[in-house]
C-alpha atoms as one frame of an Amber mdcrd trajectory, in Angstrom:
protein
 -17.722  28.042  32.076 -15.279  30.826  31.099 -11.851  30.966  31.196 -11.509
  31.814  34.953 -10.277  29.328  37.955 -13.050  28.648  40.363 -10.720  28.754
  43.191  -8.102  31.530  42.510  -9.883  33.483  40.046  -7.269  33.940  38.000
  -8.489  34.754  34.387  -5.662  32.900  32.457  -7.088  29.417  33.597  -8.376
  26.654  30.628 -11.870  25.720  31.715 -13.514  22.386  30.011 -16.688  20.489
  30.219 -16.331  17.156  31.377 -19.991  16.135  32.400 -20.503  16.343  35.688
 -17.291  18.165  36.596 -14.968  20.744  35.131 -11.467  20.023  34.232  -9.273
  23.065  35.171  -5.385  23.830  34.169  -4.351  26.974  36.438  -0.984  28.292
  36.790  -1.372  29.057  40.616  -4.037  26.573  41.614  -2.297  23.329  39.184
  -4.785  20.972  37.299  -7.572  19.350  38.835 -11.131  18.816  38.601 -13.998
  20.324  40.548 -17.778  19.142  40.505 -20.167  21.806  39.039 -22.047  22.348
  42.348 -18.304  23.551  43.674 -17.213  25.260  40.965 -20.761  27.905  40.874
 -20.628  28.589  44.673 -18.604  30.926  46.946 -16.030  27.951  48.111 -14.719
  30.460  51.084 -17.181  28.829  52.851 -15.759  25.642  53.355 -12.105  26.751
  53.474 -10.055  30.244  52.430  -9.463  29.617  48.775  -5.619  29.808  49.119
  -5.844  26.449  51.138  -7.980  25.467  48.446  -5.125  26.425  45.927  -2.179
  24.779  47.824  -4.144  21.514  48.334  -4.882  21.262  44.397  -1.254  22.413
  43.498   0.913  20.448  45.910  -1.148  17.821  44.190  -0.509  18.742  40.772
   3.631  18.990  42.037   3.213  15.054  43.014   1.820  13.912  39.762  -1.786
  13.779  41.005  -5.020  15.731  40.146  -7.015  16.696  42.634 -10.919  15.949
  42.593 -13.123  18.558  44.412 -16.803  18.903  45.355 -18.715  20.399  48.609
 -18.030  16.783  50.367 -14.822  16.861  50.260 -13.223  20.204  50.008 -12.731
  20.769  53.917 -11.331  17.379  54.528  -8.855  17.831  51.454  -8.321  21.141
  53.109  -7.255  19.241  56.946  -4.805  16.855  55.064  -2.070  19.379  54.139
   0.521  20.433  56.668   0.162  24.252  56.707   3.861  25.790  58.322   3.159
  27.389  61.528   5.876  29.661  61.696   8.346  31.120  58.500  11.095  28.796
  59.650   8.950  25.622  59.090   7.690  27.521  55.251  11.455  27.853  54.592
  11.886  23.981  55.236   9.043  23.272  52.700  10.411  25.812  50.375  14.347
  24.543  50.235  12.371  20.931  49.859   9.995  22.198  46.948  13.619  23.322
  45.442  15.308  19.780  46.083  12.070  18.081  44.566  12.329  19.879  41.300
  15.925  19.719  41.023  17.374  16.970  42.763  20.826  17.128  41.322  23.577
  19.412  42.300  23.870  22.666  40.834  20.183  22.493  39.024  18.285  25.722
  38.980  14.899  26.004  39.117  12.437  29.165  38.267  10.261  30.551  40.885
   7.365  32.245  40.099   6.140  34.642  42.740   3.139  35.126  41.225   2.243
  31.432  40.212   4.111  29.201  42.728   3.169  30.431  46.313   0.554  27.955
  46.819   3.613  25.021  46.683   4.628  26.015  50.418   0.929  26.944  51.171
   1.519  31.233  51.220  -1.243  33.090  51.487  -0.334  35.189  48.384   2.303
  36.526  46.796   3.628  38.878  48.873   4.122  35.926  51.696   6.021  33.615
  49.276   8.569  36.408  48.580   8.991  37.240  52.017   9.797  33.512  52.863
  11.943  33.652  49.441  14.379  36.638  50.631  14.563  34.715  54.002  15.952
  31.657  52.521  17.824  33.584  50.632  19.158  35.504  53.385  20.476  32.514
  55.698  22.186  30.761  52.699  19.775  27.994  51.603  19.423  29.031  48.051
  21.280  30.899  45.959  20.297  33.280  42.752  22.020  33.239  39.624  22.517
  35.662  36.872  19.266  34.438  34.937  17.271  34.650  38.118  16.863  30.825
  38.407  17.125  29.415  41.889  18.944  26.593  43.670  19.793  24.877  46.782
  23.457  26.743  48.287  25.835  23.927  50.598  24.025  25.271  53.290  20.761
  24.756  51.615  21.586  20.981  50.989  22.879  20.491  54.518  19.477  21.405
  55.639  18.067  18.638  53.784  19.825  16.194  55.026  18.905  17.224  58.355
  15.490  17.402  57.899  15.640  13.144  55.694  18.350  12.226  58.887  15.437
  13.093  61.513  12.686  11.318  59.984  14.487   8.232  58.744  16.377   7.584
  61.809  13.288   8.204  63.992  12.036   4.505  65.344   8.733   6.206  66.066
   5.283   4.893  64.402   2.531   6.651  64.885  -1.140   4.725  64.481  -4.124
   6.491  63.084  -6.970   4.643  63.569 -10.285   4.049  65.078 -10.635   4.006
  68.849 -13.159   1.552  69.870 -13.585  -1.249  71.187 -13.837  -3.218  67.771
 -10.398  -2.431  67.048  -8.950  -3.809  70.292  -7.742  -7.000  68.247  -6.787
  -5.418  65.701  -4.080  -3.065  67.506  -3.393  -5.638  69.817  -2.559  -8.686
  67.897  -2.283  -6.852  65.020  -0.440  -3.401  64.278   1.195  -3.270  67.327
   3.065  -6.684  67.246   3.857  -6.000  63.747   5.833  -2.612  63.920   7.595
  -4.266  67.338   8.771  -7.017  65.107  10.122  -4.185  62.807  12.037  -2.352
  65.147   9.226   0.574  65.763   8.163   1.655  68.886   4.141   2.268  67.945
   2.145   4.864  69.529  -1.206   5.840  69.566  -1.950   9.221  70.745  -5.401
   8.125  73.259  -2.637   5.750  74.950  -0.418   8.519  76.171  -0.660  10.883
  78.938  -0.626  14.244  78.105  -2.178  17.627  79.144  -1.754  19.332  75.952
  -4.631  19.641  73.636  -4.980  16.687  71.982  -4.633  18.187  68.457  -1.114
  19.378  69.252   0.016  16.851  70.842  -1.051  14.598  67.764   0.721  17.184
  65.326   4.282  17.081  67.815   4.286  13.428  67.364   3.816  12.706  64.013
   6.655  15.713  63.281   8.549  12.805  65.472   7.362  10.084  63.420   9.329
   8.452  61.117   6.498   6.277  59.685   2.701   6.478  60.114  -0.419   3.335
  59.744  -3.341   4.538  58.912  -5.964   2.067  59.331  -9.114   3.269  57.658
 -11.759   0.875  59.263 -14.511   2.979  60.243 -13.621   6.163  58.574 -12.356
   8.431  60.828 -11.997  12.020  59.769  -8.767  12.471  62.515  -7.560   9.182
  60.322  -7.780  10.891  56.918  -6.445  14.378  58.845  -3.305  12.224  60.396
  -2.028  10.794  57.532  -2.543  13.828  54.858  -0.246  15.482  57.591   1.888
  13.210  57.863   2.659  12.942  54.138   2.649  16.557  53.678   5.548  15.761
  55.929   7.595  13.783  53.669   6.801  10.871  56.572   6.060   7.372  54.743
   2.238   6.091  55.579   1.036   2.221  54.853  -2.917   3.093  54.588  -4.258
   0.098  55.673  -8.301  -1.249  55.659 -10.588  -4.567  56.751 -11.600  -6.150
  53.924 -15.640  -5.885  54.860 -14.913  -2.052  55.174 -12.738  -1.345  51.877
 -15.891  -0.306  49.748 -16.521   2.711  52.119 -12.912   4.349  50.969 -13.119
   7.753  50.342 -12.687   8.586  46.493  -9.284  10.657  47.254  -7.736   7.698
  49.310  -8.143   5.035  46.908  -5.487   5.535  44.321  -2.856   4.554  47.136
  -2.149   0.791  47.721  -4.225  -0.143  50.567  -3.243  -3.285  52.959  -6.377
  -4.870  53.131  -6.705  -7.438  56.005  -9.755  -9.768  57.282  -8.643 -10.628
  61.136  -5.688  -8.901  63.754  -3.100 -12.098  62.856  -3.317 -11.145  58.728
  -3.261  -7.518  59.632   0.276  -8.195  61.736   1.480 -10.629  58.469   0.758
  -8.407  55.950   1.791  -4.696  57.992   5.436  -6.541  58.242   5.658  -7.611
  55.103   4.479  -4.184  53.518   7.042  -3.261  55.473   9.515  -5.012  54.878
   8.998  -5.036  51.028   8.337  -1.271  51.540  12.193  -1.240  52.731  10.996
   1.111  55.622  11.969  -0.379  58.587  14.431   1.280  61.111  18.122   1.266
  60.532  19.410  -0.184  63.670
């Protein structure tokens, strides 16, 4: 292939041959790899290509390389948590910031051309706008060498954001519902995060008359952690916990042992509790836990 991204186009991109996939270093989409079937077709239509782009470059940002091919491009795709209005792309924006700086005073470059897939923009042209609207309520501030950084105000906002989701004594379950989980949530997850100091929820357990897909999206935002149990693999499962971590929300992914080999490809690089009954699911969810140091401050 030539020198061109198969997701963003751009022309700078380094292409090479890998065998069966392509390995790709873009400055907009990040590095990653994509299969060769993905990388010759028109991949608009499984998602807009600047999804495609954030999901491979908020990747890249968390030390990860993305893996795509035409089975798993629109589930990569439902993972990420795309803002819904330009306060919530501000949010992610001012948190990009405090991930690449992290200390007080630290600049950091933005690249309006490059970096607007980090907050999941559309293009350019969106990433400034949410840019001079951070700038414009005091989050960051500009300096003379037109490097960025988080203002008093802009810090302030991130501890709001870290206050609501660490004091939150929410969990939110992701799992399959049927019948052969009843043990599983009964004597298993649910005991467990009790014993923690959660209050567990699972979204077909609650009345509502919202659609269910917001109502799932309101309470994870509420969440301050998130079990995914993978038993059965669920796509709302793989949905609810990309979300959720999009989020900044801690997620124990969690599988039964006679199940684990069915793990999607994408899932398996994270540290799964694997249990064999509901009683070594419940010992081994409080001890993750617990080791995990994520239990509710009281």
């Amino acid at each position: 292939m030539n020198g061109i991204c198969p997701i963003c186009k751009s022309q700078d991109a380094s292409v090479n041959d890998i065998g069966n996939n392509y390995e790709v270093k873009c400055n907009i989409c990040g590095d990653y790899q994509i299969s060769r079937t993905a990388a010759h077709i028109n991949l608009s239509k499984y998602a807009p290509p600047w999804q495609i782009s954030a999901v491979t470059r908020i990747r890249h940002e968390n030390g990860e390389v993305a893996n795509l091919s035409t089975s798993n491009i629109r589930s990569l795709v439902d993972s990420i948590a795309i803002p819904s209005d330009p306060f919530e792309y501000i949010d992610k924006l001012i948190e990009y910031v405090f991930q690449k700086t992290s200390k007080v005073a630290n600049t950091i470059q933005l690249r309006t051309s490059f970096d607007y897939p980090v907050i999941c923009a559309e293009n350019s042209k969106q990433f400034n706008y949410i840019l001079e609207k951070a700038l414009a309520l005091g989050y960051l501030e500009k300096t003379q060498s037109n490097n960025f950084r988080l203002s008093l105000d802009g810090w302030k906002r991130i501890k709001e954001l870290t206050k609501v989701r660490k004091d939150s004594k929410q969990a939110f379950v992701a799992m399959w519902f049927n019948q052969s989980m009843d043990k599983a949530w009964e004597h298993g997850i649910k005991p467990a995060l009790k014993e923690t100091g959660y209050k567990p929820i699972r979204i077909d357990l609650l009345e509502h008359n919202e659609k269910i897909c917001d109502r799932i999206i309101a309470e994870i935002r509420k969440s301050g952690l998130l079990v995914a149990d993978f038993t059965g693999h669920r796509g709302g499962v793989y949905f609810e916990a990309g979300f959720a971590l999009g989020l900044g929300i801690p997620v124990i992914w969690t599988c039964k042992e006679d199940d684990k080999d069915n793990l999607h490809f994408d899932t398996r690089q994270y540290n799964h509790v694997i249990w064999k009954n509901a009683l070594d699911l419940k010992q081994k969810l409080i001890n993750r836990i617990l080791a995990s140091n994520l239990a509710p401050k009281n």
